[in-house]
C-alpha positions in Angstrom: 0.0 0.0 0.0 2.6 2.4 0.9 4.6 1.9 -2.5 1.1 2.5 -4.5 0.8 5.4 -2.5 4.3 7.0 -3.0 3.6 6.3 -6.8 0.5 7.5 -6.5 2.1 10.9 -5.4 4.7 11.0 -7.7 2.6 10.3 -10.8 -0.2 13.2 -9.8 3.0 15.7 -9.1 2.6 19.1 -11.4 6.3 18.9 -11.2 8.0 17.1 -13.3 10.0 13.9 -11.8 12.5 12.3 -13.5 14.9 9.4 -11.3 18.0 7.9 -13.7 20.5 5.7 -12.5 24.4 6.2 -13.0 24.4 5.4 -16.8 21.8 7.5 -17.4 19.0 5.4 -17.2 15.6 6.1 -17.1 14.4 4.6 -13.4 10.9 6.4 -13.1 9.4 9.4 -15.1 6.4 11.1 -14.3 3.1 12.5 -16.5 4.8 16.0 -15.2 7.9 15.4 -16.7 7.0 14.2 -19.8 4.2 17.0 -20.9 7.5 19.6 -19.6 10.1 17.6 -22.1 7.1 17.0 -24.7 7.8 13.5 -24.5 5.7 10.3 -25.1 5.2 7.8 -22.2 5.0 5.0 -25.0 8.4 6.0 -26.1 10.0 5.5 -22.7 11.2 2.0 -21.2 12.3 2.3 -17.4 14.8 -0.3 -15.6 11.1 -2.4 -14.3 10.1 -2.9 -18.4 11.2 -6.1 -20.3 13.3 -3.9 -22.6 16.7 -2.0 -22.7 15.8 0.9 -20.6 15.9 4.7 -21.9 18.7 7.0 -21.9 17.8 10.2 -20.6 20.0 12.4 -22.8 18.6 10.4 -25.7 15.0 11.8 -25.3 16.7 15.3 -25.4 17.3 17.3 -29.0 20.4 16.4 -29.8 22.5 19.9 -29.5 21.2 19.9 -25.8 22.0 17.0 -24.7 25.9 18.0 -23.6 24.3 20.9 -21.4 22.2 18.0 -19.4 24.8 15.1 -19.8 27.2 17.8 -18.4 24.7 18.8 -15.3 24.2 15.0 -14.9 28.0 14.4 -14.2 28.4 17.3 -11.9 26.0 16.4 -9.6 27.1 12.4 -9.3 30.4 12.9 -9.3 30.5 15.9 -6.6 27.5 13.8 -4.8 25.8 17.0 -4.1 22.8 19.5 -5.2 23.1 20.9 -8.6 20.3 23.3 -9.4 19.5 25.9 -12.3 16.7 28.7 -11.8 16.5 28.8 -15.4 17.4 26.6 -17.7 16.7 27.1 -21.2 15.4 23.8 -23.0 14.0 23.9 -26.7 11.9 20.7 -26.8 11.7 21.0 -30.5 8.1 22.0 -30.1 8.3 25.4 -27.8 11.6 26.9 -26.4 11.3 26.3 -22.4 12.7 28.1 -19.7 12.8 25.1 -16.9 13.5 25.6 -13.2 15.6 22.0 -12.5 17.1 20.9 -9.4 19.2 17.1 -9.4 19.8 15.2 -6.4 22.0 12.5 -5.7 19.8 9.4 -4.5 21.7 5.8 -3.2 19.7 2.1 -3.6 17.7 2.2 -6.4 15.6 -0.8 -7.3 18.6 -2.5 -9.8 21.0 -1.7 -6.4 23.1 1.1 -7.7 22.8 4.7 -7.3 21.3 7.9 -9.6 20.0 11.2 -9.5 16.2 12.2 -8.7 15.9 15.3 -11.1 13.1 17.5 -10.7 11.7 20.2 -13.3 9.1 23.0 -13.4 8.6 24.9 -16.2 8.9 28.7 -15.1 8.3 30.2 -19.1 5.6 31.8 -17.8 7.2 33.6 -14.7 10.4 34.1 -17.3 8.4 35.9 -19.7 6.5 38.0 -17.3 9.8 39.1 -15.8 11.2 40.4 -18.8 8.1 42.5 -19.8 8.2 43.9 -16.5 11.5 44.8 -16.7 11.6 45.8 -21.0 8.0 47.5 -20.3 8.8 51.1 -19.8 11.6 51.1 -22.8 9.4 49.3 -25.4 6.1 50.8 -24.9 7.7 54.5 -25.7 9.1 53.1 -28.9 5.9 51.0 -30.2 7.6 47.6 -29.9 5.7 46.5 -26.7 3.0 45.6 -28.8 5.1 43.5 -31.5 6.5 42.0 -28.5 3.1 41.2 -26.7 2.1 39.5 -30.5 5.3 37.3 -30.5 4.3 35.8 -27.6 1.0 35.3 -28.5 2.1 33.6 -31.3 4.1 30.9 -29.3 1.0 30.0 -27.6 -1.0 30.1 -30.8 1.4 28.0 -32.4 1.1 25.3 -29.6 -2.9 25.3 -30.3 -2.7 25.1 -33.8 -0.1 22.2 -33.9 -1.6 20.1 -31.2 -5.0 21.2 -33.1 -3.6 18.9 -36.2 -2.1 16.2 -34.2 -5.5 15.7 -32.4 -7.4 15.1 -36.0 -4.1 12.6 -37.1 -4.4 10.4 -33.6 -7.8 10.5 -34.1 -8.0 8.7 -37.1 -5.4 6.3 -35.8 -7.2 5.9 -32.4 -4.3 7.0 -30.4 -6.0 7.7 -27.2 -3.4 8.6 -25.2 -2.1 11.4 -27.8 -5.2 12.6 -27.7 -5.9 13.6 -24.4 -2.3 15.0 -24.4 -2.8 17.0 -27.4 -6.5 18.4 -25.7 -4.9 19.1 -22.4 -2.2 20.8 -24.9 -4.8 23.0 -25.9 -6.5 24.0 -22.6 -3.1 24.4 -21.4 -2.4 26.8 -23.9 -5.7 29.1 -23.8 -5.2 29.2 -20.1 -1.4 30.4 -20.2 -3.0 33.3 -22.8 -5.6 34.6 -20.7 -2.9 34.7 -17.3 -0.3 36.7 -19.8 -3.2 39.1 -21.0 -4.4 39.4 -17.6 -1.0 40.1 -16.4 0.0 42.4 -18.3 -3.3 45.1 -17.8 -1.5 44.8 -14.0 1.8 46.0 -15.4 3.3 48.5 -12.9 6.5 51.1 -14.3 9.1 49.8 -12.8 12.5 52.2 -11.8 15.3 52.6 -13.3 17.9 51.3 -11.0 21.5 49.6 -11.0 21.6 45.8 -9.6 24.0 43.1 -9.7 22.6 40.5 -12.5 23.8 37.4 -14.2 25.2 38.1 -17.5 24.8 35.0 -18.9 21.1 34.5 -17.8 20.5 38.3 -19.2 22.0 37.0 -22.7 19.8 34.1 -23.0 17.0 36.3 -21.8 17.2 38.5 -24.5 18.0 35.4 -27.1 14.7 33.7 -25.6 12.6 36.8 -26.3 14.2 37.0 -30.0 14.4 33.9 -31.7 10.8 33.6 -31.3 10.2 36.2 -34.2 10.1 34.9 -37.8 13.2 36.8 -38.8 15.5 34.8 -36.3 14.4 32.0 -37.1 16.4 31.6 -40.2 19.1 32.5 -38.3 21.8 30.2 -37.4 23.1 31.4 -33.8 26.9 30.4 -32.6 27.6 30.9 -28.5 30.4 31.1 -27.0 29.3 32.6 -23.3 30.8 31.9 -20.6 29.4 30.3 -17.2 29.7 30.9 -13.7 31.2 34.5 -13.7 30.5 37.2 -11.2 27.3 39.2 -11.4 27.6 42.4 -12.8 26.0 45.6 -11.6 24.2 47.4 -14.4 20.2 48.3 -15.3 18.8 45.3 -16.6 16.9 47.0 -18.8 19.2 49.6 -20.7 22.0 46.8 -21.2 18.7 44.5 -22.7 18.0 47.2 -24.7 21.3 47.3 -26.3 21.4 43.5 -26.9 18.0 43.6 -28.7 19.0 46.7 -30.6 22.4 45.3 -31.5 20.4 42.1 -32.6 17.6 43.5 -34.7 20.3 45.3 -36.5 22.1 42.5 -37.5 19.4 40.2 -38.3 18.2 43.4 -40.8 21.6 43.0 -42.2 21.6 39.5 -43.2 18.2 40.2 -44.8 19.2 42.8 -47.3 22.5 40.8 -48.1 20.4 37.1 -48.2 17.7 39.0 -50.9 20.6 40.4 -52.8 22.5 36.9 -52.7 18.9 35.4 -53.7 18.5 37.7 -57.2 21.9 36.5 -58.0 21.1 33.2 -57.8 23.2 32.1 -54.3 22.4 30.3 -51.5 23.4 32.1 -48.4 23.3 30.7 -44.5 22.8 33.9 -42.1 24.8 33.7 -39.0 25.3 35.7 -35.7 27.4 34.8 -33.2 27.7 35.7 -29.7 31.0 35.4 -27.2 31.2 36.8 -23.6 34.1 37.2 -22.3 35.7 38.0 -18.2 39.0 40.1 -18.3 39.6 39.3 -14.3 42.3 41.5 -13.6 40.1 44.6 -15.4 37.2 43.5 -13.8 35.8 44.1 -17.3 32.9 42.0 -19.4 32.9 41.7 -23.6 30.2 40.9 -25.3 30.6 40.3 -28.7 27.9 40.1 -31.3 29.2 38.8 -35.4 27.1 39.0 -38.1 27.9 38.1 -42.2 26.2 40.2 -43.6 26.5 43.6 -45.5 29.4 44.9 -43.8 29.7 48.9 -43.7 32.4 51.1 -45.1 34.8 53.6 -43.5 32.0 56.6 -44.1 29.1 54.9 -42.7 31.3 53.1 -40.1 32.5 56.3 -38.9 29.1 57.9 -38.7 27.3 54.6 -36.9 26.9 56.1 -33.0 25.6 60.0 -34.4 22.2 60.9 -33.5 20.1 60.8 -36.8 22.4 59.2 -39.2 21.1 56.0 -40.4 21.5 54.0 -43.5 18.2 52.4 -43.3 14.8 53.6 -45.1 12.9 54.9 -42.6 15.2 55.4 -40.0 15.4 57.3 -36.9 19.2 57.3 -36.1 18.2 57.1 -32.3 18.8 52.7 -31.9 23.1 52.9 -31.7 23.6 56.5 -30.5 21.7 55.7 -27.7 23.1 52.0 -27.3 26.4 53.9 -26.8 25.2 56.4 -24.3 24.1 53.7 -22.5 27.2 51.7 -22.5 29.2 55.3 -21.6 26.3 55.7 -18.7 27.4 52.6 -17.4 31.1 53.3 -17.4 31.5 51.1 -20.4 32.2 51.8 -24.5 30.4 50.1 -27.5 32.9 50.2 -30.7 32.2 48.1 -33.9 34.1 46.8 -36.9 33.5 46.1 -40.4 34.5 44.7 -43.5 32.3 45.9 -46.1 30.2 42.7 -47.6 31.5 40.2 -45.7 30.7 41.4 -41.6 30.2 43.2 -38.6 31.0 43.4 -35.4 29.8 45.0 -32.0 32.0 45.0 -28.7 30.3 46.1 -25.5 32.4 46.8 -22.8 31.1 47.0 -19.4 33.1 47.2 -16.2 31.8 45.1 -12.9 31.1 47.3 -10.4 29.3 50.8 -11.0 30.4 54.1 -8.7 28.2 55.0 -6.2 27.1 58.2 -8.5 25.8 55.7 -10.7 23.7 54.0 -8.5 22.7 56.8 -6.8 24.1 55.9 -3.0 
C-alpha cells in the first residue's frame, strides 16, 4: 500500500520527476515530466520494463544533450545539489525556460545509485519578468505591442499544432495522444488569458542599477528574439561563458542594447540574403555571440558577429551620431543611444567592419558601478 501510495504521489506531481540511474537510465518518469520535455510515455522503457531501458539524454534534441549530460556528471560525481533557476530547454516543439534541481539518491531498485531530477517549467514567470522589466523602454518606442504579438504567437502556435495532431491520432485511435494534445490545448488558452491578464497589471518599474547574471540576461534576451520569424532563419553560434561574477548594471538599458544590436544585424543578413537570392546564391545567415571576463580589469565583452552587409569607413564612422542612419525609414536614435548607454554605465560600444563580408559590436562594461551611478 505504501509503494502504490508513493507512486501515486509522484505520478499526480505538477512537477516534473525524473529518477535515472548512474548510466543514465531512465528509473521512473512522471506525466509532469513528460508533458514539460514533450515526451511520449509509449516511447520510454524504465529499468522495471522487459526492454533496454531509456537514456535520458537520448530523449533530449540532440544539440542539448551536452548541457544536461554535463549537469548529470556534476551532480554524481561531486555527490551533491546541482540546481539551475532557469534553464533554457528547446523541446523541438516550444523553447522552455525550466527551473531544475538534481539530487543525488543511493539504492535504487537495480541496487546502484542515480540522481532524482526534478523540473518545473517557469516560461511563464520568465516571460513576465522580462516585460516587467523591458516595459517602460518598449512601450515608448511601439515595440511593446510586437513583443506582446510574439508571444502570442508561441501559444498560438502550440494550439494550432496540437489542433492537427488531435485530428491525425484521431483517425489512428491514439487515445493517449489525444488527451495529451486536448490538455495541450486547454493548457495553452489558459497560459494566454494569465499573460493578458498580467499584463493590464503591469506596474513602471525604476530605473535602477543591480548586480545580474550576464549569462542569464544574454539568453533572456536570445529567448525573447528567436521567437520572431526573422530569427528564425538565423543560425546562432555561442560562446558565453558560465559561472562569472554578477555584474552591476540596469537590466533594462543593457537589454535594450542586446536587442538593438540584434535587430540590426538580423536586418543586415536580410538585405544581403535578398541580394544573394537575385543572383542566384544560397546564403546561410549567422550571428554569433562570445562573452568574455578580463579578471584582472574587472571588465565584461560581449561580442555580437554578423555576415552580412558589412559597412564602409564613411558609414562606419558615422554609426553612434544621433540621426544618421543607413536604413529607409530610420530614426538614427537605436546605436547613438546604445552607446550612451554603454558610456552611462562606465562602459564603451565600438564596432568593426568589412564591407560585404561582416560586422562586429563590442560592448564593454566594467563590474562594479560608482556610487554616482547607482545613486548611493
Amino acid at each position: 500500500r505504501m509503494e502504490k501510495y508513493n507512486e501515486s504521489i509522484i505520478s499526480t506531481s505538477p512537477v516534473g520527476i525524473v529518477v535515472v540511474n548512474t548510466q543514465g537510465q531512465i528509473t521512473t518518469i512522471n506525466t509532469g515530466a513528460l508533458e514539460i520535455l514533450d515526451l511520449n510515455r509509449e516511447d520510454i522503457n524504465t529499468l522495471s520494463s522487459s526492454n533496454e531501458p531509456t537514456s535520458f539524454v537520448s530523449c533530449i534534441k540532440e544539440d542539448a544533450r551536452f548541457r544536461w549530460q554535463t549537469m548529470m556528471t556534476a551532480a554524481l560525481k561531486g555527490e551533491h545539489e546541482f540546481s539551475d533557476s532557469r534553464f533554457y530547454h528547446d523541446t523541438g516543439y516550444f523553447e522552455k525556460v525550466l527551473s531544475v534541481k538534481l539530487c543525488p539518491i543511493r539504492g535504487l531498485p537495480d541496487g546502484s545509485n542515480g540522481l532524482v531530477m526534478t523540473l518545473e517549467d517557469v516560461t511563464e514567470k520568465v516571460t513576465m519578468e522580462q516585460y516587467v522589466i523591458l516595459s517602460e523602454k518598449l512601450v515608448a518606442k511601439g515595440e511593446m505591442a510586437a513583443s506582446v504579438a510574439h508571444e502570442l504567437n508561441n501559444y498560438l502556435a502550440i494550439i494550432s499544432n496540437n489542433a492537427e495532431l488531435l485530428s491525425l491520432n484521431i483517425d489512428r485511435g491514439k487515445t493517449e495522444k489525444i488527451k495529451f494534445n486536448s490538455k495541450s490545448i486547454v493548457e495553452a488558452v489558459g497560459s494566454i488569458k494569465r499573460f493578458v491578464d498580467n499584463l493590464m497589471d503591469f506596474s513602471k518599474p525604476e530605473t535602477e542599477y543591480i548586480s545580474y547574471d550576464l549569462r542569464h540576461l544574454i539568453d533572456d534576451v536570445l529567448f525573447s528574439l528567436r521567437i520572431q520569424p526573422r530569427f528564425k532563419t538565423i543560425t546562432f553560434t555561442l560562446d558565453l561563458i558560465d559561472n562569472i561574477p554578477n555584474l552591476e548594471m540596469d537590466v533594462g538599458q543593457i537589454q535594450q542594447v542586446l536587442m538593438n544590436l540584434l535587430i540590426n544585424s538580423a536586418d543586415a543578413l536580410c538585405e544581403k540574403a535578398e541580394a544573394e537570392q537575385k543572383d542566384g546564391n544560397e546564403f546561410e545567415r549567422q550571428i554569433s555571440m562570445k562573452s568574455r571576463y578580463i579578471e584582472k580589469d574587472e571588465l565584461y565583452t560581449i561580442e555580437i558577429k554578423d555576415n552580412g552587409t558589412g559597412m564602409n569607413e564613411d558609414v562606419l564612422a558615422k554609426i553612434f551620431t544621433l540621426h544618421f542612419s543607413t536604413k529607409k525609414g530610420g530614426h538614427g536614435l537605436g546605436l547613438h543611444n546604445c552607446q550612451k548607454i554603454a558610456q552611462l554605465h562606465g562602459g564603451k560600444l565600438e564596432a568593426r567592419s568589412e564591407p560585404g563580408k561582416s560586422t562586429t559590436f563590442i560592448l564593454t562594461l566594467p563590474r562594479f558601478q560608482p556610487d554616482k551611478l547607482k545613486g548611493e
